[in-house]
N, C-alpha and C positions, 0 to 999 in steps of 0.2 A: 514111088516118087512123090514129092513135096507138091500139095496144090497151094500155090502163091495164093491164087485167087480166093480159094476157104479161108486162108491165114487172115487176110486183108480183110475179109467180111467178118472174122468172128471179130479183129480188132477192132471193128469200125463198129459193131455193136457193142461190142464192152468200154467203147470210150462214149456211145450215145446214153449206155444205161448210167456212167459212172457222171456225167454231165447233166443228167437231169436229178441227180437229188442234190437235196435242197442243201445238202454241209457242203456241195462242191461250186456252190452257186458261186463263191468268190474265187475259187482258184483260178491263177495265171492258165493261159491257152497260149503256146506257141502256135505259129499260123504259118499259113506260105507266105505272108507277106515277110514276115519277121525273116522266113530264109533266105529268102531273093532279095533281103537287104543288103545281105553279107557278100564278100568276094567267095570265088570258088578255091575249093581248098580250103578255108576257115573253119573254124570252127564255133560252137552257139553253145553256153554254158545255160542248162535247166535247171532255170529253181528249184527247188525240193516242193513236190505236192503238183508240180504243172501237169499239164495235159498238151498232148502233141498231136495234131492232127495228121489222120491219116495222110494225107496230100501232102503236108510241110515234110512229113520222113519222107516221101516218094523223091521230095525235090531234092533234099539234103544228097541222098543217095547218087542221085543224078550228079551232082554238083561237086561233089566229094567233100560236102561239110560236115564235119565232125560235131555231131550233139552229144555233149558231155555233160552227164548229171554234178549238178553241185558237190562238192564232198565235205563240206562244212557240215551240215546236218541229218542227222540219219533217223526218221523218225520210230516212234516204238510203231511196232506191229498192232497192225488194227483189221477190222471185217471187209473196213474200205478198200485196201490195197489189193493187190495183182498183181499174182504169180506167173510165170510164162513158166511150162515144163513144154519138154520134148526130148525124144531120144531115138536112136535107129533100132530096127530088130535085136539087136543085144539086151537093149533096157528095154523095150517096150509093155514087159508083165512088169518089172521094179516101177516103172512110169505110171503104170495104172494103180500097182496097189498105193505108190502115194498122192496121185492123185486123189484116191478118193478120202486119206485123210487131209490131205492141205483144204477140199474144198466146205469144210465144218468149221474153216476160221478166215478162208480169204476165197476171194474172184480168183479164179484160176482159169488161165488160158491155156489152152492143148492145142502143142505145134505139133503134133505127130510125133510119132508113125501111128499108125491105126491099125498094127495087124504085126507077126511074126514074120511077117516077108523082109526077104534083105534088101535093104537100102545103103545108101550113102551119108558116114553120121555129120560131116559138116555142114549138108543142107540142113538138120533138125538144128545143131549149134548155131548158126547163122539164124535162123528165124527166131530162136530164143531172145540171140545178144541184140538185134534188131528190134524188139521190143521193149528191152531193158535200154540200149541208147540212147532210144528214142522219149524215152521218161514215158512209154504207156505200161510199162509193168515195174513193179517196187522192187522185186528182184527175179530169177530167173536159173533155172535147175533143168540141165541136159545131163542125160543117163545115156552109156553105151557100154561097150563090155569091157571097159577099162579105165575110161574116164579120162585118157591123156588127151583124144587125138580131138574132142568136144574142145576141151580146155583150149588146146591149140587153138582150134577155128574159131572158139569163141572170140579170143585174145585180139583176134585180128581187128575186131568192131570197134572204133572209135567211141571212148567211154566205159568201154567194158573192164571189169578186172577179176577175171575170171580165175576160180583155185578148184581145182582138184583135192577132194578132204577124201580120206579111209578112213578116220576115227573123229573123233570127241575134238580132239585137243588139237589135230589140222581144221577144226571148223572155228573152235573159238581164235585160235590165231588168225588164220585167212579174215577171220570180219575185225577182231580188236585191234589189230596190227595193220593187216592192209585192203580194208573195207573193199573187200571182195562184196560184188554184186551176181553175179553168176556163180552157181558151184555145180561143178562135174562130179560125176561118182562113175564107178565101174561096178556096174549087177555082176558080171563074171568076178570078182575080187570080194564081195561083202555080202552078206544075208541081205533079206530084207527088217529084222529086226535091227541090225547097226543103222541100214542105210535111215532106219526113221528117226535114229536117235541122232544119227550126223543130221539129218536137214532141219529136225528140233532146235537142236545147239544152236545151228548156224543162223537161221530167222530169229531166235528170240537172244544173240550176242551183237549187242553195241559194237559201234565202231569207236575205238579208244581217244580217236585226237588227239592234241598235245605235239609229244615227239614224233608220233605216226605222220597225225594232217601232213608233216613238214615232207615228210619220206613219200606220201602217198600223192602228194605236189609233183615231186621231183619225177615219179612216174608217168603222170602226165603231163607233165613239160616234153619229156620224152617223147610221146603220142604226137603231140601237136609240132613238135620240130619235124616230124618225119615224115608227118600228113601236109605238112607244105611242101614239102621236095617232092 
């Protein structure tokens, strides 16, 4: 079972470690003030580079406002950024062996699972896309033994846009085309040799803009019609 409580405290140190150096000293900080500005039901669009306090997402949640990352700009990949990974006992060895390469170029946060025991994989999706909503991770990767049913649950997070990739060429489309922030995989479906070539692709592929931005708008218009009703 998913400890909330661990989740919240490894957050809340990887947002106190990423707030005390000195490159971060300017970035915007979303607050609780900024959420209990807004009506409930709304939704609060994050700069690219913010920081979200752990309290401001507790409320947002409460409230049902949607915090939507910018989609204007996507920056390159740096030491600074943070990964959120998580997956249920299906991925849970594919989760570990990439963790331990994702963590020789980025902060990487582990949502669980901790062990081969079976679990439930929308709660690991769900804490993933909740860290990626919330603009405290740059992007975010749930492993299960298929990778549909993550997708699914991720999908559901306001902000998120979550893809399912099996190869090369679902990685570079899902981010050139539609700046996917989450990517699913299925360890039952791929090695672990593909699955590190897909999550290569997919962090180090731009997002294209242009005639996408316009498509990947129209996505999120959608989002926020449906989160007011």
């Amino acid at each position: 079972m998913i400890d909330e409580e661990n989740i919240r405290r490894l957050v809340a140190d990887e947002l106190r470690r990423q707030m005390n150096r000195r490159e971060d000293s300017a970035r915007p900080i979303i607050d609780a003030e900024d959420v209990n500005a807004l009506p409930e039901g709304g939704t609060l669009e994050i700069p690219a580079g913010a920081l979200v306090t752990p309290l401001a997402t507790g409320i947002a949640l409460e409230r049902r406002i949607g915090l939507i990352p910018a989609t204007e700009s996507d920056p390159t990949p740096s030491s600074n950024q943070t990964i959120a990974i998580g997956a249920d006992h299906g991925g849970y060895g594919l989760k570990e062996r990439l963790k331990t390469a994702l963590q020789t170029q980025y902060a990487v946060i582990d949502c669980g699972t901790d062990s081969a025991d079976s679990v439930d994989y929308p709660d690991f999706a769900l804490a993933v896309a909740r860290l990626v909503s919330a603009g405290q991770a740059w992007r975010g990767i749930v492993i299960d033994g298929a990778g549909i049913g993550s997708c699914m649950a991720a999908n559901k997070v306001p902000g998120v846009r979550a893809a399912m990739c099996y190869d090369q060429a679902t990685a570079v489309n899902s981010r050139e085309h539609n700046n996917a922030n989450v990517l699913t995989l299925g360890a039952g479906l791929i090695g672990d040799h593909l699955a590190q070539q897909i999550v290569d692709t997919w962090l180090a592929t731009d997002f294209g803009g242009g005639r996408h931005a316009r498509r990947v708008d129209k996505i999120m218009d959608i989002e926020r019609k449906y989160n007011r009703t």
